[in-house]
N, CA, C and O atoms as a Tinker XYZ file with bonds, in Angstrom:
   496  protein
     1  N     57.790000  151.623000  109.268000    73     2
     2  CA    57.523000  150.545000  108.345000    64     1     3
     3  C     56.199000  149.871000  108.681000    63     2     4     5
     4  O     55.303000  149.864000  107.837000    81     3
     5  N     56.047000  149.359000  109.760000    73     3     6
     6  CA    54.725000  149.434000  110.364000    64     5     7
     7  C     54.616000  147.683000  110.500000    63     6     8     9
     8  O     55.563000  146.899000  110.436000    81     7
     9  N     53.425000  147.411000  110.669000    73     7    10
    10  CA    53.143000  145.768000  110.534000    64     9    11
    11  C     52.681000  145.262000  109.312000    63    10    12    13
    12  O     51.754000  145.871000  108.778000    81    11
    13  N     53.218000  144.106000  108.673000    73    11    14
    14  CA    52.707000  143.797000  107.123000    64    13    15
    15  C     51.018000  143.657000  107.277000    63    14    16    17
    16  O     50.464000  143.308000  108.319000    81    15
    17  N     50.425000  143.955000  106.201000    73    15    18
    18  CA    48.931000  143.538000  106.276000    64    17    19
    19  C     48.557000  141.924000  105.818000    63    18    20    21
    20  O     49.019000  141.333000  104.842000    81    19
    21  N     47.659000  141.442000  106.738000    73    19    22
    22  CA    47.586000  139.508000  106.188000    64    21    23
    23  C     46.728000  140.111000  105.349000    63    22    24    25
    24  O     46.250000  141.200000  105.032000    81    23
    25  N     46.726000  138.339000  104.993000    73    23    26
    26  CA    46.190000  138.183000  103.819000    64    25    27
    27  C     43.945000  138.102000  104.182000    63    26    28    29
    28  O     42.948000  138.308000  103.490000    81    27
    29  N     44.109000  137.851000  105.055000    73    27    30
    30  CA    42.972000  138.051000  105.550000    64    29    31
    31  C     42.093000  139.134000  106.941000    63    30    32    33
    32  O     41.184000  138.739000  107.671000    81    31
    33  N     42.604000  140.240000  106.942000    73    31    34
    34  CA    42.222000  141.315000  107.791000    64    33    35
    35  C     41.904000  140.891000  108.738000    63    34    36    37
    36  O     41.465000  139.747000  108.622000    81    35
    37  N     41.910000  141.352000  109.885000    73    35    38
    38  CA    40.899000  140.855000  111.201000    64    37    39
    39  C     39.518000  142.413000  111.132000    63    38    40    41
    40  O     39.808000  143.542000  111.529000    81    39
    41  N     38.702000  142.192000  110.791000    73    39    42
    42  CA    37.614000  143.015000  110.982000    64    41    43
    43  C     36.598000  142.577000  112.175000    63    42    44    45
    44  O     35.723000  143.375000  112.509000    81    43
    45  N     36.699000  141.408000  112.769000    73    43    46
    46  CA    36.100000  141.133000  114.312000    64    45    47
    47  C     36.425000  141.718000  115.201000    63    46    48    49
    48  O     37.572000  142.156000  115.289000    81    47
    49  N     35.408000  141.917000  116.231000    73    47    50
    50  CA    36.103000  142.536000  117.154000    64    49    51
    51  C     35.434000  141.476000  118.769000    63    50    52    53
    52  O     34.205000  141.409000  118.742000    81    51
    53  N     36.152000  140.652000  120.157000    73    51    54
    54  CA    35.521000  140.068000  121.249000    64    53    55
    55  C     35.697000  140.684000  122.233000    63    54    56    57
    56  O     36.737000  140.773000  122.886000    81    55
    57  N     34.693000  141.162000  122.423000    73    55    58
    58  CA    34.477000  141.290000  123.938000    64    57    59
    59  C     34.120000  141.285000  125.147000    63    58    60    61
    60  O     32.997000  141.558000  125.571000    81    59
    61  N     35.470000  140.841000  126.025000    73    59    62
    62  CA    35.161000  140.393000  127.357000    64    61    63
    63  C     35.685000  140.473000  128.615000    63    62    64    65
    64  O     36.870000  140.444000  128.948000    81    63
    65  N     34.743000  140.573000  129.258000    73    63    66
    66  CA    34.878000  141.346000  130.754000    64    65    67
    67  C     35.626000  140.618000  131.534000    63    66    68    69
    68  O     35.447000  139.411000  131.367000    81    67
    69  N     36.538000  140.952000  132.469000    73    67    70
    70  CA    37.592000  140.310000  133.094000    64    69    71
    71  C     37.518000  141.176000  134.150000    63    70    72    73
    72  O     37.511000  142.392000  133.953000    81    71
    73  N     37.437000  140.487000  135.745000    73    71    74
    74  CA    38.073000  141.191000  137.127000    64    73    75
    75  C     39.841000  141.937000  136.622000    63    74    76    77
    76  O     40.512000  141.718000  135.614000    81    75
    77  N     40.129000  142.885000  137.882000    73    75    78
    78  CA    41.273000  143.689000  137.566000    64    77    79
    79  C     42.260000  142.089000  138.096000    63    78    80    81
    80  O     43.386000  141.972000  137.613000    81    79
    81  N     41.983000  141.492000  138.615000    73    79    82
    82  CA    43.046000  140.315000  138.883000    64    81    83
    83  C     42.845000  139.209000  137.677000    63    82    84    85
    84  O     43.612000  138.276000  137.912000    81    83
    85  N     42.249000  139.024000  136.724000    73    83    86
    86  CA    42.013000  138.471000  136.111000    64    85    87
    87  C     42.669000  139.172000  134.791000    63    86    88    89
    88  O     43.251000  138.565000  133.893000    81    87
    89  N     42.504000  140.236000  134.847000    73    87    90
    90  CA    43.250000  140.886000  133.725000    64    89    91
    91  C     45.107000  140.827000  133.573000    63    90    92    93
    92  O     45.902000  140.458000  132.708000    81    91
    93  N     45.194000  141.451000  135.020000    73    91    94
    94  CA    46.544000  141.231000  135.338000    64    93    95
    95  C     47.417000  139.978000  135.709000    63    94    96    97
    96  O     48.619000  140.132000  135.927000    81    95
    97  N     46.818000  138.718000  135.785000    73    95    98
    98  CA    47.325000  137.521000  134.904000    64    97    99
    99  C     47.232000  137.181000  133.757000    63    98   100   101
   100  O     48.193000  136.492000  133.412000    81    99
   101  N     46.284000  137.402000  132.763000    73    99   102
   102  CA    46.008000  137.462000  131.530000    64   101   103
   103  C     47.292000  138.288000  130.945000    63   102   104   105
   104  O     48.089000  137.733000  130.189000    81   103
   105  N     47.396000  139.261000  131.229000    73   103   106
   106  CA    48.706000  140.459000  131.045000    64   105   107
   107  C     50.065000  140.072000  131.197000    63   106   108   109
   108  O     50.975000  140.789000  130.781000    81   107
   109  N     50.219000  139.223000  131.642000    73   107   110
   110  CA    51.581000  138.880000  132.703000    64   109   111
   111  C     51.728000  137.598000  131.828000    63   110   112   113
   112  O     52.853000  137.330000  131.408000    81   111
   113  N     50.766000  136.854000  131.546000    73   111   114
   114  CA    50.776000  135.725000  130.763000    64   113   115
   115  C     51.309000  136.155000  129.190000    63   114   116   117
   116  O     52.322000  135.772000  128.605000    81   115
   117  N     50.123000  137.198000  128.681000    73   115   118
   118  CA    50.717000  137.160000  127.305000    64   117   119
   119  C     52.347000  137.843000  127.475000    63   118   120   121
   120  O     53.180000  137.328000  126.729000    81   119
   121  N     52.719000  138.676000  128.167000    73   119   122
   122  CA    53.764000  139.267000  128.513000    64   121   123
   123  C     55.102000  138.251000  128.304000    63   122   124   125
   124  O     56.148000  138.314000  127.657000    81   123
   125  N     54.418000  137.199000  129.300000    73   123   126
   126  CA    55.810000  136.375000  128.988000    64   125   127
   127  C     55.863000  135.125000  127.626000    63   126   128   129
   128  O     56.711000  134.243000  127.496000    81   127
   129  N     54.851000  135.363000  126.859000    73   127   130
   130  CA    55.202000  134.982000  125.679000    64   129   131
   131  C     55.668000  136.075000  124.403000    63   130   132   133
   132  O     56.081000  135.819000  123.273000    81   131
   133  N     55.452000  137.208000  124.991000    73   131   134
   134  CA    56.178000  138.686000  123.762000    64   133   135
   135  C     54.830000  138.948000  122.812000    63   134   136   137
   136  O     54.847000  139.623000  121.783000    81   135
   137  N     53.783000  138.347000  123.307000    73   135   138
   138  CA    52.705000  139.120000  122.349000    64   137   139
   139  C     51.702000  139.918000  122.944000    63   138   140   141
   140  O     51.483000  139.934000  124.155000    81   139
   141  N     50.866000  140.825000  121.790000    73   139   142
   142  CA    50.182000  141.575000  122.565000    64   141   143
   143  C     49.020000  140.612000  123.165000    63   142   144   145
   144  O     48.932000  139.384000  123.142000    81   143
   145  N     48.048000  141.727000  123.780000    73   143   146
   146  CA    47.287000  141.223000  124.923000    64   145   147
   147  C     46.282000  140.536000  123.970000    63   146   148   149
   148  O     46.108000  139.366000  124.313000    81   147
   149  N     45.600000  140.877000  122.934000    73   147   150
   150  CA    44.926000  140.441000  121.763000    64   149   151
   151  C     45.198000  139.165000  121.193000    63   150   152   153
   152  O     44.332000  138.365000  120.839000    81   151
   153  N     46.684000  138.966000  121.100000    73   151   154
   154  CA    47.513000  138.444000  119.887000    64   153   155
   155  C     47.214000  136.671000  121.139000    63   154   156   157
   156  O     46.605000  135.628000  120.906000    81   155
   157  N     47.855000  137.063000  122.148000    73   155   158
   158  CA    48.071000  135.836000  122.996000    64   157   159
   159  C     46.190000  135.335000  123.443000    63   158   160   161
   160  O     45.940000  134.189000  123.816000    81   159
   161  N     45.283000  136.220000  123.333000    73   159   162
   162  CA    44.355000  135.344000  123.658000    64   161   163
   163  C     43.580000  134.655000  122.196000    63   162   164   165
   164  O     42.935000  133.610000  122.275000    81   163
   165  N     43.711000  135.218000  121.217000    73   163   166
   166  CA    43.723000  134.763000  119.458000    64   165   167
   167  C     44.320000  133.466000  119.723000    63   166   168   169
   168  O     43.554000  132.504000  119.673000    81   167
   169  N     45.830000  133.208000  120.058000    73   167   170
   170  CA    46.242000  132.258000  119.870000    64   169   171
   171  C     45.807000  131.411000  120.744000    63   170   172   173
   172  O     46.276000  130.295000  120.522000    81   171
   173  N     44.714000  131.465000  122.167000    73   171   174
   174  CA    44.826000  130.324000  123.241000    64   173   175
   175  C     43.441000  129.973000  122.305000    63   174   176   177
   176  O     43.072000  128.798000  122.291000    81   175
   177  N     42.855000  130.745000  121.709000    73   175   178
   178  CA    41.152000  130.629000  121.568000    64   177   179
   179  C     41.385000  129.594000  120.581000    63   178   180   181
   180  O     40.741000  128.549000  120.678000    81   179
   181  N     42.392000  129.779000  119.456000    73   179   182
   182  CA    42.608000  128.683000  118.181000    64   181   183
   183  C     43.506000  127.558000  118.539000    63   182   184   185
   184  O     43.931000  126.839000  117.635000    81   183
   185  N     43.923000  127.278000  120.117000    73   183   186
   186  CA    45.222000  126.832000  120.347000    64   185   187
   187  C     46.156000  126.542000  119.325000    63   186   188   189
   188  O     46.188000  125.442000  118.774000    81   187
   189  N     46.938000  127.499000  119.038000    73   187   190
   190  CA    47.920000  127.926000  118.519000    64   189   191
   191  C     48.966000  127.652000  119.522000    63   190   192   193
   192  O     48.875000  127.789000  120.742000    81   191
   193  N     49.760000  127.331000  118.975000    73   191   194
   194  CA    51.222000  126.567000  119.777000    64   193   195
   195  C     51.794000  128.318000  120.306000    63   194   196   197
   196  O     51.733000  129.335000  119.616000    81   195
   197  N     52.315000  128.190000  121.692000    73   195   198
   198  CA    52.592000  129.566000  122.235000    64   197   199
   199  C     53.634000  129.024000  122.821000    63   198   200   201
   200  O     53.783000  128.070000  123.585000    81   199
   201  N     54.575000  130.068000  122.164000    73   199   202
   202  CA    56.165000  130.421000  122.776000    64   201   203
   203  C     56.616000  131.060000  123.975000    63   202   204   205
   204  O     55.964000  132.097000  124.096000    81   203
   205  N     57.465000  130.919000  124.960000    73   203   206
   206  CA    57.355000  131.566000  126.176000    64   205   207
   207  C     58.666000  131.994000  125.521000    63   206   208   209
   208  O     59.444000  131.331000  124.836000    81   207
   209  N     58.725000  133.576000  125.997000    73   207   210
   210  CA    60.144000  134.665000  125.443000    64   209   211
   211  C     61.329000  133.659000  126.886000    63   210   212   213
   212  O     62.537000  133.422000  126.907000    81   211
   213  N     60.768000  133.499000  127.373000    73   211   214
   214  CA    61.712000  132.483000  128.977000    64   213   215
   215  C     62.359000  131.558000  127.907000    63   214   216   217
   216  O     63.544000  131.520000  127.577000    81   215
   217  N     61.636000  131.044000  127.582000    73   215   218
   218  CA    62.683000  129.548000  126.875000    64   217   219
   219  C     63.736000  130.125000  126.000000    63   218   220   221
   220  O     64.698000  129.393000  125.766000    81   219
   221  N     63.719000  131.216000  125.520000    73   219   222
   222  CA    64.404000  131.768000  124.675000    64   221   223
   223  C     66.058000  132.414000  125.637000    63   222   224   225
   224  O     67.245000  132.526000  125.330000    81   223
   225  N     65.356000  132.650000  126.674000    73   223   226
   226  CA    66.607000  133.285000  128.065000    64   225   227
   227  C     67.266000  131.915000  128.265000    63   226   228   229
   228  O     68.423000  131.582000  128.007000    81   227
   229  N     66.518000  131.383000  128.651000    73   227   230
   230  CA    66.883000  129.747000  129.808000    64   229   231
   231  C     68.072000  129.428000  128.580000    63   230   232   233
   232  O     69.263000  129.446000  128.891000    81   231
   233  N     67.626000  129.127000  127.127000    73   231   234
   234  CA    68.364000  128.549000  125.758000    64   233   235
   235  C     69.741000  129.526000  126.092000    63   234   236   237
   236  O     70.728000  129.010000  126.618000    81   235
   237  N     69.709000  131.155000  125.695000    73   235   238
   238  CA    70.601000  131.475000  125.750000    64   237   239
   239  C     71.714000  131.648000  127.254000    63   238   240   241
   240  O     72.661000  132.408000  127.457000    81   239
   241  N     71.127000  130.652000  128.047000    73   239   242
   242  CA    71.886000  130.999000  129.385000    64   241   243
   243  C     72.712000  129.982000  129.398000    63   242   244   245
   244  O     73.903000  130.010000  129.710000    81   243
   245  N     71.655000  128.463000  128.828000    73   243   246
   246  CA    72.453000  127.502000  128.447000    64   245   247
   247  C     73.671000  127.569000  127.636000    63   246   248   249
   248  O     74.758000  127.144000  128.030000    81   247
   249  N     73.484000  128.068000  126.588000    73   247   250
   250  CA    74.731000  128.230000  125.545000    64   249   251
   251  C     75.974000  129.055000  125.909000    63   250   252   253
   252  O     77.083000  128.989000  125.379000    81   251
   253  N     75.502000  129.990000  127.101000    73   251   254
   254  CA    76.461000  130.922000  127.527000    64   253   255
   255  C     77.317000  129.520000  128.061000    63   254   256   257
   256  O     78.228000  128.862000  127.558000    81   255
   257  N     76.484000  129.406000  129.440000    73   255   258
   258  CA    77.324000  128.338000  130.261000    64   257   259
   259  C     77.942000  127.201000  129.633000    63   258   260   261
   260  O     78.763000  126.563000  130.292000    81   259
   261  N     77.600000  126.762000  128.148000    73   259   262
   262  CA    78.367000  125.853000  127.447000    64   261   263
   263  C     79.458000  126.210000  127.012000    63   262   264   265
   264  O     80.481000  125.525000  127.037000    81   263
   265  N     79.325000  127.540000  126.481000    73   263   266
   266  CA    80.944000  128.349000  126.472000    64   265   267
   267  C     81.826000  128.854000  127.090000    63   266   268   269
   268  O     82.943000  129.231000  126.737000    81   267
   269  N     81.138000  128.870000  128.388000    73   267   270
   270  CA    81.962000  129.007000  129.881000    64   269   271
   271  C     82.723000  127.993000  130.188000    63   270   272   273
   272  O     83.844000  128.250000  130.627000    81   271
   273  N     82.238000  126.363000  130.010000    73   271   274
   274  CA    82.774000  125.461000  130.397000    64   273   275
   275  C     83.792000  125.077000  128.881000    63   274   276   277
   276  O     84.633000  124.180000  128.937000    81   275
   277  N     83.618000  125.690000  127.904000    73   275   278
   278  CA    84.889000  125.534000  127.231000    64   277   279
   279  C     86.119000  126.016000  127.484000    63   278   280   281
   280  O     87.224000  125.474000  127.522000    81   279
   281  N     85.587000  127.616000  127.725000    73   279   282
   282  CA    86.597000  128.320000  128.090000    64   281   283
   283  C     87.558000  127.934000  129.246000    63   282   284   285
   284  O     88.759000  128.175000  129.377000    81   283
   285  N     86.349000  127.003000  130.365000    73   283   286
   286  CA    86.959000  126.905000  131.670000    64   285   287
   287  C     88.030000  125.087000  130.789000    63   286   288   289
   288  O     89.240000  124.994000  130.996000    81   287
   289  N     87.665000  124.540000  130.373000    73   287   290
   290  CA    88.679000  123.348000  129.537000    64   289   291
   291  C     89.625000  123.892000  129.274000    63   290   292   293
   292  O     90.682000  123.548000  129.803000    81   291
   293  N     89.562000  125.233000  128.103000    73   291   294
   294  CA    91.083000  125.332000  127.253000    64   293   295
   295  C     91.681000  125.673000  128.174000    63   294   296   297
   296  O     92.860000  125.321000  128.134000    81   295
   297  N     91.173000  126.643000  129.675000    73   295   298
   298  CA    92.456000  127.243000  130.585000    64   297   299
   299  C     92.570000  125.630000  131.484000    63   298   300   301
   300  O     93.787000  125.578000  131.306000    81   299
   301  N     92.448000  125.085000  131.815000    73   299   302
   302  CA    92.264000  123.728000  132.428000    64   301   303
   303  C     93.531000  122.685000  131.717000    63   302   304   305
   304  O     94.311000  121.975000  132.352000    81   303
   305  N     93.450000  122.851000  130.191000    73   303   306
   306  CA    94.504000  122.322000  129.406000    64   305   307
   307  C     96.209000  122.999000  129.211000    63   306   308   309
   308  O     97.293000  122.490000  128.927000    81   307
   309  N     95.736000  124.417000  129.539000    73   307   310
   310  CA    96.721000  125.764000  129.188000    64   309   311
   311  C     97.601000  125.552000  131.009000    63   310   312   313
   312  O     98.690000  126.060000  131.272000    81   311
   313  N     96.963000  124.898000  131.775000    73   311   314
   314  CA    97.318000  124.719000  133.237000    64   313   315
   315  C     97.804000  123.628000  132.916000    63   314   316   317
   316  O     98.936000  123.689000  133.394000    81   315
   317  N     97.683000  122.469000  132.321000    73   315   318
   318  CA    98.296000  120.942000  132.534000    64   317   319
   319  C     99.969000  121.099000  131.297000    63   318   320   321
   320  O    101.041000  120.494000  131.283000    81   319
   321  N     99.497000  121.995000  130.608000    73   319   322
   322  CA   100.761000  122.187000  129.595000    64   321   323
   323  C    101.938000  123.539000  130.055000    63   322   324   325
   324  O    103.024000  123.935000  129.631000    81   323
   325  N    101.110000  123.873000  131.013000    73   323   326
   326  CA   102.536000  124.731000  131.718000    64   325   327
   327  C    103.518000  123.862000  131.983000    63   326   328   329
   328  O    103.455000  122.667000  132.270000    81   327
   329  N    104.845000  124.907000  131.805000    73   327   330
   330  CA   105.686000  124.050000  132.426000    64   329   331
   331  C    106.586000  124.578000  133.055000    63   330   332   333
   332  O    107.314000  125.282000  132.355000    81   331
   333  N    106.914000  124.512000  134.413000    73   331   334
   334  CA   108.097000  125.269000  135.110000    64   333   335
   335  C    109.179000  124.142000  135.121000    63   334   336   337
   336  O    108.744000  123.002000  135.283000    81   335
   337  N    110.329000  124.275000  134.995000    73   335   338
   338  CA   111.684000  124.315000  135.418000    64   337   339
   339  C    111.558000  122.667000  134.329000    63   338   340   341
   340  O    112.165000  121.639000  134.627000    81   339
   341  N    110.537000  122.823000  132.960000    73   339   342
   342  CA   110.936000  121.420000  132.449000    64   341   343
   343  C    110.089000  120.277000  132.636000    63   342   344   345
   344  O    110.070000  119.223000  132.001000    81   343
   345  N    109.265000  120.722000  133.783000    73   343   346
   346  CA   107.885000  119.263000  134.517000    64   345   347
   347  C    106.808000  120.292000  134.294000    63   346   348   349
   348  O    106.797000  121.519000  134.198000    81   347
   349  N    105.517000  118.922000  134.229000    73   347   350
   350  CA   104.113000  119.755000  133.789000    64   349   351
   351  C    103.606000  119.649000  135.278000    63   350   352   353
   352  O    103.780000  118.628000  135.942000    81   351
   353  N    103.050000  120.624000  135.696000    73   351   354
   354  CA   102.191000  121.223000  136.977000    64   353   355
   355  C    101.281000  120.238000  137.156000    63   354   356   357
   356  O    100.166000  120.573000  136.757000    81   355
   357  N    101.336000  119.258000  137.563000    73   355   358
   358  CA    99.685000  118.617000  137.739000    64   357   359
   359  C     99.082000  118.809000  139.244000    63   358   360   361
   360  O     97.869000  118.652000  139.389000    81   359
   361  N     99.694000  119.063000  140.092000    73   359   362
   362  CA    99.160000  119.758000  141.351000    64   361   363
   363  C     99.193000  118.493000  142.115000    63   362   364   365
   364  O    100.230000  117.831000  142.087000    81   363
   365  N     98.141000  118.073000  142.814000    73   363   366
   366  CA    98.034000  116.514000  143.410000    64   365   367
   367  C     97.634000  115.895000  142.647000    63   366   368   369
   368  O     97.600000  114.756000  143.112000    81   367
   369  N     97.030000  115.907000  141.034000    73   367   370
   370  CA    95.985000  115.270000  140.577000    64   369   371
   371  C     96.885000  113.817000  139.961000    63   370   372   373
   372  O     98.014000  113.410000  140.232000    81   371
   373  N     96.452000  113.600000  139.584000    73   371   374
   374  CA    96.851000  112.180000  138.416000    64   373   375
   375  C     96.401000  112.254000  137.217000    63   374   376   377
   376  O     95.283000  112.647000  136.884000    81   375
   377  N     97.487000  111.776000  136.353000    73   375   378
   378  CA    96.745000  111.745000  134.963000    64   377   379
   379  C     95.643000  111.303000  134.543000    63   378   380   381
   380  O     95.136000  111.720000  133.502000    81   379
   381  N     94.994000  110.200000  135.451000    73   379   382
   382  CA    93.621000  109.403000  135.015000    64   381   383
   383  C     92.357000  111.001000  135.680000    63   382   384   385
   384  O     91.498000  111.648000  135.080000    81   383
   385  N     92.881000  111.062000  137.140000    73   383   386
   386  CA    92.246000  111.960000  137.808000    64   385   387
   387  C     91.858000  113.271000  136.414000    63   386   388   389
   388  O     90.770000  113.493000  135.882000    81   387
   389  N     93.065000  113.863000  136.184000    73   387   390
   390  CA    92.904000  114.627000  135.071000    64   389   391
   391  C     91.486000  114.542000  133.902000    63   390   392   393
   392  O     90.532000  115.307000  133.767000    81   391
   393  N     91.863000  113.243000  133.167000    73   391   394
   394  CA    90.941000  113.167000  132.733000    64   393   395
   395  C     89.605000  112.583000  132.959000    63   394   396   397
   396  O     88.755000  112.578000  132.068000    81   395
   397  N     89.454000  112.220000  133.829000    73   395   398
   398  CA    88.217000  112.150000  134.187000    64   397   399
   399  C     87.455000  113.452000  134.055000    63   398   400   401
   400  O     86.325000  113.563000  133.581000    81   399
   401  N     88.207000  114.410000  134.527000    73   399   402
   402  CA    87.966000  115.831000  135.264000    64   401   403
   403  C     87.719000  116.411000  133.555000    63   402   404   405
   404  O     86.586000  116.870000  133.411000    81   403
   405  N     88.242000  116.439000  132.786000    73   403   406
   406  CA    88.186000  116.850000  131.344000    64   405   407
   407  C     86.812000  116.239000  130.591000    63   406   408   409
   408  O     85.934000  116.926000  130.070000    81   407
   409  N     86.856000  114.544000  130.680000    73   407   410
   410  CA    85.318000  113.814000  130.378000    64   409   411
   411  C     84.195000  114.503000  130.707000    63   410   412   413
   412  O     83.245000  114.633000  129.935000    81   411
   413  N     84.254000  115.059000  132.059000    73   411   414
   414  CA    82.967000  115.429000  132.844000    64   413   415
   415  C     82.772000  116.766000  131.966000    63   414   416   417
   416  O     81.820000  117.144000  131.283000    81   415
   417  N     83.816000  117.242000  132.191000    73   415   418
   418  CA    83.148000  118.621000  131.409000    64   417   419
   419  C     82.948000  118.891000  129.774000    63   418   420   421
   420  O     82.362000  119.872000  129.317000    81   419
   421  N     83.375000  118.135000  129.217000    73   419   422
   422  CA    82.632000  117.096000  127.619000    64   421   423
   423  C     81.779000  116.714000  127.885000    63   422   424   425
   424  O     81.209000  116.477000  126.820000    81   423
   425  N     80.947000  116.331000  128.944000    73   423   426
   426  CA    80.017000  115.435000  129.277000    64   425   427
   427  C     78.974000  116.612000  129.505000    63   426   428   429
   428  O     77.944000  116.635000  128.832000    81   427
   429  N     79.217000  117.498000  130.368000    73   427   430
   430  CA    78.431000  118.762000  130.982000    64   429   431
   431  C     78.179000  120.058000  129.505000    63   430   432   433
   432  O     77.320000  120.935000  129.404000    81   431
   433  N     79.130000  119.742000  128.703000    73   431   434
   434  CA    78.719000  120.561000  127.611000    64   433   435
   435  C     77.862000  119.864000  127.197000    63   434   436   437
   436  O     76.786000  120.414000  126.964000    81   435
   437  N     77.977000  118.521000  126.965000    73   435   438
   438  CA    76.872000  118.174000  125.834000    64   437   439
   439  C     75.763000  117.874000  126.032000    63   438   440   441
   440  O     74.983000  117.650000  125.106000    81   439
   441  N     75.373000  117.786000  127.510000    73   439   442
   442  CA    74.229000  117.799000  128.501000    64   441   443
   443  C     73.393000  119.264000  128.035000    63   442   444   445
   444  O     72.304000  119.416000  127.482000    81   443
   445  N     74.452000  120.285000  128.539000    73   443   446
   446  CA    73.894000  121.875000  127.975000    64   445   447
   447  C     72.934000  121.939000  126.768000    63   446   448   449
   448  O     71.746000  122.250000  126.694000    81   447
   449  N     74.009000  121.469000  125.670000    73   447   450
   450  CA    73.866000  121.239000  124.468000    64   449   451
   451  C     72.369000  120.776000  124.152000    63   450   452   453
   452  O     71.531000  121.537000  123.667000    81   451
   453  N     72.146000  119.527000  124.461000    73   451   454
   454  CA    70.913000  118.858000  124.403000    64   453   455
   455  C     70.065000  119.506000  125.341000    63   454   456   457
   456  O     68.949000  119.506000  124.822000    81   455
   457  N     70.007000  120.124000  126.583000    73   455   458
   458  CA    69.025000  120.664000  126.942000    64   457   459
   459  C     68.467000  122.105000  126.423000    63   458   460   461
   460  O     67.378000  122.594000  126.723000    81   459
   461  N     69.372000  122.622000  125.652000    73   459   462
   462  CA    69.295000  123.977000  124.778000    64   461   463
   463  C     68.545000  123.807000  123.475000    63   462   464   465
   464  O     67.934000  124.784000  123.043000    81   463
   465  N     68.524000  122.397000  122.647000    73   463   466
   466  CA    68.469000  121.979000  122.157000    64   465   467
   467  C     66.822000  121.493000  122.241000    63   466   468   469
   468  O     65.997000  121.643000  121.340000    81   467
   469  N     66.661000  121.068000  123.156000    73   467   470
   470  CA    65.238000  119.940000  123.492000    64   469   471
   471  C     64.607000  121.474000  124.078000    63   470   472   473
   472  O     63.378000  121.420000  124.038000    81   471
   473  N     65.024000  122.605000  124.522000    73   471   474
   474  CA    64.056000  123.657000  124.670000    64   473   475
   475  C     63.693000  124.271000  123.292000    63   474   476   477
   476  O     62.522000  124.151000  122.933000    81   475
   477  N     64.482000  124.853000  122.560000    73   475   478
   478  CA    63.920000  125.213000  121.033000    64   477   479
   479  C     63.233000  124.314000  120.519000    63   478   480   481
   480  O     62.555000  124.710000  119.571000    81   479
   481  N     63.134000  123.202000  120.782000    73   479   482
   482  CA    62.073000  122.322000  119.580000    64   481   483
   483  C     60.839000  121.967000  120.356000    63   482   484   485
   484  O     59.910000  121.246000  119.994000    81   483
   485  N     61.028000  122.721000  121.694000    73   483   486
   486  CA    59.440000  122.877000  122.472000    64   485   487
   487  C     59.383000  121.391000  123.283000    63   486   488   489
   488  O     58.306000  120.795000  123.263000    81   487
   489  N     60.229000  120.944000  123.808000    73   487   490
   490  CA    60.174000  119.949000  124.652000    64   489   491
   491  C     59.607000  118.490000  123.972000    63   490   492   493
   492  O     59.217000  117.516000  124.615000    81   491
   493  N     59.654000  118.581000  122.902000    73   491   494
   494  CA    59.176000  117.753000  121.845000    64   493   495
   495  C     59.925000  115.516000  122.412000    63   494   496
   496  O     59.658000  114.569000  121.672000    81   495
């Protein structure tokens, strides 16, 4: 299918000389934003707002771990509603203890949440 053609061609061509260590940060740089080697110095030359493919990991690591700590709630709730012989299991805890322990991790999702959140909109 290929790449769409813009509306305005690039028929320029820059060129410039770079040490082999100079290249290979240049490389490593556009690398970790997902564009080519061309594409990422186009965008520093016009400063063009540049995306790091990282924020995109870090976001989805966040959201994982926000669904981890759900998952880790419903079994957390699925433990306080057991019931052997007629009584609910609370272990040593206390009911306040309990929920506290439930708050925090409402609290730790929505922390996730907003920091997953405040990374997609670029730290804005």
């Amino acid at each position: 299918m290929g790449r769409p053609k813009s509306k305005e061609p690039k028929t320029k061509n820059i060129a410039v000389w770079v040490t082999q260590i100079e290249h290979d940060v240049i490389s490593s740089k556009a690398y970790a934003t997902a564009l080519p080697l061309s594409s990422y110095l186009r965008h520093l030359g016009m400063n063009y707002r540049l995306k790091s493919k990282m924020d995109v990991i870090v976001v989805e690591e966040l959201v994982n771990a926000k669904a981890e700590l759900g998952r880790i709630g419903g079994l957390f709730k699925l433990w306080l509603v057991h019931h052997e012989n007629g009584t609910t299991n609370l272990g040593s805890k206390s009911y306040r203890q309990i929920e506290e322990i439930v708050d925090e991790l409402a609290n730790k999702q929505n922390e996730l949440l907003a920091s997953a959140s405040h990374l997609m909109n670029g730290c804005k």
